[in-house]
C-alpha atoms as one frame of an Amber mdcrd trajectory, in Angstrom:
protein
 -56.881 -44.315  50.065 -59.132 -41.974  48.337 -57.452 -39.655  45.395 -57.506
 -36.851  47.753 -55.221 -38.371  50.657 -53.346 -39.848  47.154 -53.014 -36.015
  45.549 -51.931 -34.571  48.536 -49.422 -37.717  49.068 -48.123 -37.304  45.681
 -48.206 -33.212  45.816 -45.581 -33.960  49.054 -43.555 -36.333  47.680 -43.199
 -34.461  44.576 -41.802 -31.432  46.506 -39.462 -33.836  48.442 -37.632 -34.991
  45.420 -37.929 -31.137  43.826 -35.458 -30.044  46.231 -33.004 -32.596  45.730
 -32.225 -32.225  42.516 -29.037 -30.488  42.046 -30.001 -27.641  39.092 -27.406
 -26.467  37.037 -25.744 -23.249  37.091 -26.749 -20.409  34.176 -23.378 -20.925
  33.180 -23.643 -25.016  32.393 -26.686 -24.245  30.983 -25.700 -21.428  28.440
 -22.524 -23.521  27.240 -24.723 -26.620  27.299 -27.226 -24.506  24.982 -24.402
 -23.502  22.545 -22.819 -26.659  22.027 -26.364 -28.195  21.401 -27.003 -25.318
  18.776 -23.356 -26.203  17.140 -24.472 -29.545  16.796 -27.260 -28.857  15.024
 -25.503 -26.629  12.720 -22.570 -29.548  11.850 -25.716 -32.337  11.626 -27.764
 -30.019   9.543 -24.788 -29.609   7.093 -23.832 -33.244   7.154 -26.996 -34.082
   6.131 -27.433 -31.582   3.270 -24.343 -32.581   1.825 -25.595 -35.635   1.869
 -29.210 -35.222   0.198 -27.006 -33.291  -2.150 -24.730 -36.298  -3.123 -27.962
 -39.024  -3.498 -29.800 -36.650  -5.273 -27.361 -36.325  -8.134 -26.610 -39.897
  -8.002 -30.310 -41.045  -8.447 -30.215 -38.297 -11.450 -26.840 -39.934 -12.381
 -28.406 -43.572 -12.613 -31.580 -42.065 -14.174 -29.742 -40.677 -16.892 -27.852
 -43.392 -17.589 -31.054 -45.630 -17.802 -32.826 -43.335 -20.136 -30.242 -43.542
 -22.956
């Protein structure tokens, strides 16, 4: 099979599948979007809080070590 009888194989099959896929609606899609962007917003606090609470405990243990 040369690549062009395998492109044009490929190119076919490729548009096969395409149309089976069931897309979502733009309404999945935009609450899909917002819950994603909520998540990041509770992770991104979550883990500030917690860089917050190691950082003063490493300054914590450093202080006590330097006395």
């Amino acid at each position: 099979m040369s690549f062009v009888d395998w492109a044009a194989r490929f190119s076919r099959e490729t548009k096969q599948e395409a149309r089976k896929v069931t897309w979502p609606s733009k309404k999945e899609t935009t609450v899909t979007t917002i819950i994603v962007f909520i998540m990041i917003a509770i992770v991104a606090l979550f883990l500030m809080l917690a860089d917050g609470l190691i950082s003063e405990a490493i300054k914590l243990i450093l202080a006590l070590g330097a006395k």
